[in-house]
Structures are given as structure tokens and as C-alpha cells.
C-alpha positions in Angstrom: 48.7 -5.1 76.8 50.0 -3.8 80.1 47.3 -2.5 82.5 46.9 -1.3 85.9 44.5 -1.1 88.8 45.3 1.8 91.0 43.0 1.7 94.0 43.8 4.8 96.3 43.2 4.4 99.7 45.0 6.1 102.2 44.3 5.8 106.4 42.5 9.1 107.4 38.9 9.4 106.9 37.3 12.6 108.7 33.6 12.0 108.0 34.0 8.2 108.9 36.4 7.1 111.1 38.4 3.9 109.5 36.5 4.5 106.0 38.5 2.6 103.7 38.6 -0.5 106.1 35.2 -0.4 107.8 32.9 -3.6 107.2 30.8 -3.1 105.1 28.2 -6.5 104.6 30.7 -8.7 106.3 33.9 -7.9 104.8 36.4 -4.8 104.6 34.6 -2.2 101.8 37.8 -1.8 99.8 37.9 -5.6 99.0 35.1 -5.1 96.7 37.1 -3.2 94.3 40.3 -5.6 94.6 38.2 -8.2 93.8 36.6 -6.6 91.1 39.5 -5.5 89.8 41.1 -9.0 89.9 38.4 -10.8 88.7 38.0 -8.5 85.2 40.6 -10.0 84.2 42.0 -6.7 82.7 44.8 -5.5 84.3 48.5 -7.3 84.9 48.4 -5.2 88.0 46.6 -4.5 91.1 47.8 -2.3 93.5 46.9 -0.6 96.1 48.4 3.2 97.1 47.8 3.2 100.9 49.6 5.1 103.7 47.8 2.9 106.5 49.8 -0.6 107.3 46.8 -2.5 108.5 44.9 -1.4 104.9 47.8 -2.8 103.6 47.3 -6.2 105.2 43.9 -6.4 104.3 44.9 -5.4 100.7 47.7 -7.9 100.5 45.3 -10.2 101.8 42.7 -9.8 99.6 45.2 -10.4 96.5 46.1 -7.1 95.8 50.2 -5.8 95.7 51.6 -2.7 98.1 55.1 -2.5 96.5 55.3 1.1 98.2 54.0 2.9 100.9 51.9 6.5 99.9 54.6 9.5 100.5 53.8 12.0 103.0 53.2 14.2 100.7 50.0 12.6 99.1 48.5 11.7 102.4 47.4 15.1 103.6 44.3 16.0 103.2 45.2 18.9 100.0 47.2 15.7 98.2 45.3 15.1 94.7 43.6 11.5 93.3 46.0 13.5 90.7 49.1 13.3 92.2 48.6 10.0 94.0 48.5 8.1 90.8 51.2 10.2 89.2 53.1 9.0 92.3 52.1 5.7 91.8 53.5 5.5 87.7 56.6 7.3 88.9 57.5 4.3 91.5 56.9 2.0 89.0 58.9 3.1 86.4 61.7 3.8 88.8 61.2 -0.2 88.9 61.1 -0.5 85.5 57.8 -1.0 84.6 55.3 1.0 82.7 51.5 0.5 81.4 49.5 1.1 78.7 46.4 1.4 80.8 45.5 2.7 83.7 42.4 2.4 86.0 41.4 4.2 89.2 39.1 2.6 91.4 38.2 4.0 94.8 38.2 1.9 97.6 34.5 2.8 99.0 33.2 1.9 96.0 31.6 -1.6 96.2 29.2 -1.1 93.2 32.1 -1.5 90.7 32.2 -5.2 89.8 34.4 -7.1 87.2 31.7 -6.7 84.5 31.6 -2.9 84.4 35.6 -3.0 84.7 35.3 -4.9 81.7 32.8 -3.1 79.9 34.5 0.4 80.4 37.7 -1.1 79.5 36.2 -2.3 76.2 34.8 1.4 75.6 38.4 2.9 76.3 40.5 0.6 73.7 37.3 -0.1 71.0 37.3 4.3 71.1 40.9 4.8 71.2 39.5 7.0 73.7 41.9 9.1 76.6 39.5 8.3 79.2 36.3 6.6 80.8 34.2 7.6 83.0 31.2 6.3 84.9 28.1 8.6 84.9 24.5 9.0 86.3 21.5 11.0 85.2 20.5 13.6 87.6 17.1 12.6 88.8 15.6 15.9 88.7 16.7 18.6 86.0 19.0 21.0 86.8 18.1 23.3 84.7 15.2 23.6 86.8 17.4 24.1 89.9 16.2 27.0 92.4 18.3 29.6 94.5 17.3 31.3 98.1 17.6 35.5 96.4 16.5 37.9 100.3 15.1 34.8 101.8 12.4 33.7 98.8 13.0 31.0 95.8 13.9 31.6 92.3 14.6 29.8 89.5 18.2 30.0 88.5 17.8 30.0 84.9 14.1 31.2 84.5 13.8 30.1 81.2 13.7 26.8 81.9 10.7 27.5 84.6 8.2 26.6 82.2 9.6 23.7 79.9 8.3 20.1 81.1 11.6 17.7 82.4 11.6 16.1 79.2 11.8 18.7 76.9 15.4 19.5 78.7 18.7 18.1 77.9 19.5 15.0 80.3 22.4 15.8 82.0 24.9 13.3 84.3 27.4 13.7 87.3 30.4 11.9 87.8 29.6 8.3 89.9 33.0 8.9 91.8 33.8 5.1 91.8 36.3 4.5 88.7 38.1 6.3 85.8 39.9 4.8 83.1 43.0 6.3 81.3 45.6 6.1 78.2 48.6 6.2 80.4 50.8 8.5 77.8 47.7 10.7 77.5 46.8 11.2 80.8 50.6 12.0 82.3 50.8 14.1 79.3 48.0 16.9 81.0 47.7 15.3 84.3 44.5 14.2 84.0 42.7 17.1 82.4 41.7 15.0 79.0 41.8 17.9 76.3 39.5 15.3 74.1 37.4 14.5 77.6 36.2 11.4 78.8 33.5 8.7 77.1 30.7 8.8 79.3 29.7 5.0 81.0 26.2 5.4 82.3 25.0 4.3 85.6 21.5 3.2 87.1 21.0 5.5 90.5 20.4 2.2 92.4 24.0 1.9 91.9 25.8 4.9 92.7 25.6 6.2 96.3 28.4 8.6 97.9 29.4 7.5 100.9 30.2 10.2 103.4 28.5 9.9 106.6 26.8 6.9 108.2 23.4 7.2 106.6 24.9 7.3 102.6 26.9 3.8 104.4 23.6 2.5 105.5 21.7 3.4 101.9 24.8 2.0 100.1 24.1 -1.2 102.0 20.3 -1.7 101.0 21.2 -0.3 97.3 24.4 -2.8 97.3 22.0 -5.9 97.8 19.6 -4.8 95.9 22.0 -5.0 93.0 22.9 -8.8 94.3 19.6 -9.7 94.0 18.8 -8.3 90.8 22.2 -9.9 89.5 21.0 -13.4 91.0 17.3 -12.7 88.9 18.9 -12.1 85.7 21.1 -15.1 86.3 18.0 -17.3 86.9 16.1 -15.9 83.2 
């Protein structure tokens, strides 16, 4: 089995200045992913795709490998996740190595822990599935979503109006915190899975986007909320 962590974590952050590097409960925010990845125990290699020396010295740090800088070209802000980790399986087969498996792990992502690596990992190979990706059920319906039509609310698919919530299909988003791939399959269309991805639901106390300083401070309470539930099951 040869398997790689990708996590993709280049220097500028708009939104939040220092993102990828920012403390986050007393340590850098991307060392929760290295960690997790290293601690799965799943992967031969963890790596970090960074275009920002001093993330690189916390990455090294943290037990992680840079054996390349990010290119120019997939640090701008039009680059790809796409073509950073095509990049990143280029390099490395100019170095002679290839994988089997791939995973994708964002660095602002401190939710993902060694267990779920493991588990998704387990639903990739055990489906001879293309890809794997974490999900979470929207809290509200949808379907029951409204518009603003010459400044009044309508329904956007009216017949839905009337139906209760669980009379409607559950339907999920994408927890933007870690994919799993077939390498062949996924260079082969670039990441758009013809076969699509298995889903691997989330709980909502887990999943937060992190784009201004309010989703930081909500990803805080949610992230120890998490710890102590861990720490309850532990004591059962």
C-alpha cells in the first residue's frame, strides 16, 4: 500500500490574515491535520504543499515533509485544490515515487482526527470506491429554501411549501475538511469522479467553515466540545 497525505496550505489568506498558521487553542491550526494525518497511521507520506517558508517550518516541525516549494503558478488566488495536488503527484513522480492513495486534508481543518482518517480510508479500499468524502446534513431543508421575487418571499420550489421537514429527502453539503482518492482514478478526470464519491457523514458540532473571525471563534467552542465528548466516551 503506498498512500499520501496532501495537506494544501499556501501563505495568503484574504479573509484572515496568517490563516493557515494562526493559533488556534495554543498551537498553529494546520498541526491538527499533520497530526492527524500521522497518527492514522495510513499514509507512507505526509506532506505539506506550501508556498510560505515559515508554514513550512512549522510543518517540518510538526512531523510533516516539504520536499518542494508550491509553484507560482498554484499560489494565486485562481490556482485549483485541483491543480495543487496534480502538482504535487507530478513532483513526486519526477522523484520516482508514486501512490496508490491519496488524501487531501486542509490545513484549517482541526476537526479531522486520526479516527475519521481511518475510518474514511476503510470506506475507500473496503468499496473499491474512487473517492471519499465527508458530509453533513443541512439543518433545515432546502427544499424549503425561500427567494426575495420585487422585495417579498417566495418559496423556491413551492411544492415543497406544504410537506413537513421529514417527509423530504435529507440532503448533505460537502464538510470542506478532507477527500480521499484512487490516485489512477482521480488523475485520470482530474478529480471530477465519473462514479462520484461515497458520502462520510458528519455531526454539525463538527464541521464549521472558517472564514472570518467569528466562524474561528465558533470553531473553537465546537472543537472542545468534541474533546470533551471524546474524553466522556473514553470514560464509559
Amino acid at each position: 500500500m503506498q498512500a499520501i497525505a496532501v495537506i494544501t496550505a499556501r501563505g495568503g489568506s484574504k479573509r484572515i490574515p496568517g490563516k493557515n498558521k494562526k493559533d488556534f487553542l495554543g498551537k498553529p491550526i494546520i498541526c491538527y491535520s499533520i497530526e492527524a494525518a500521522l497518527d492514522s497511521g495510513v499514509f507512507d507520506e505526509v506532506m505539506v504543499s506550501t508556498d510560505d517558508g515559515e508554514i513550512a517550518e512549522i510543518a517540518k516541525n510538526a512531523g510533516a515533509s516539504v520536499p518542494f516549494m508550491r509553484s507560482a503558478e498554484t499560489s494565486d488566488d485562481y490556482a485549483t485544490t485541483d491543480d495543487v495536488l496534480m502538482e504535487v503527484l507530478e513532483e513526486y513522480e519526477k522523484r520516482g515515487k508514486g501512490f496508490q492513495y491519496m488524501a487531501c486534508i486542509y490545513p484549517t481543518a482541526p476537526f479531522v482526527t486520526a479516527e475519521k482518517l481511518k475510518e474514511a480510508f476503510r470506506l475507500l479500499t473496503e468499496n473499491n470506491a474512487s473517492g471519499v468524502m465527508p458530509v453533513v446534513r443541512f439543518s433545515f431543508p432546502p427544499q424549503r429554501g425561500m427567494k426575495v421575487e420585487a422585495g417579498r418571499l417566495a418559496y423556491s420550489y413551492p411544492e415543497n411549501a406544504m410537506k413537513r421537514s421529514q417527509d423530504l429527502e435529507p440532503m448533505y453539503h460537502d464538510c470542506g475538511q478532507f477527500y480521499f482518492y484512487d490516485v489512477a482514478r482521480y488523475r485520470a478526470c482530474r478529480g471530477d469522479l465519473k462514479d462520484g464519491y461515497v458520502p462520510f457523514p458528519m455531526p454539525e458540532t463538527e464541521v464549521q467553515d472558517i472564514d472570518n473571525k467569528t466562524d474561528w471563534k465558533l470553531a473553537e467552542i465546537k472543537y472542545r466540545m468534541m474533546k470533551e465528548k471524546a474524553g466522556e466516551n473514553k470514560g464509559q
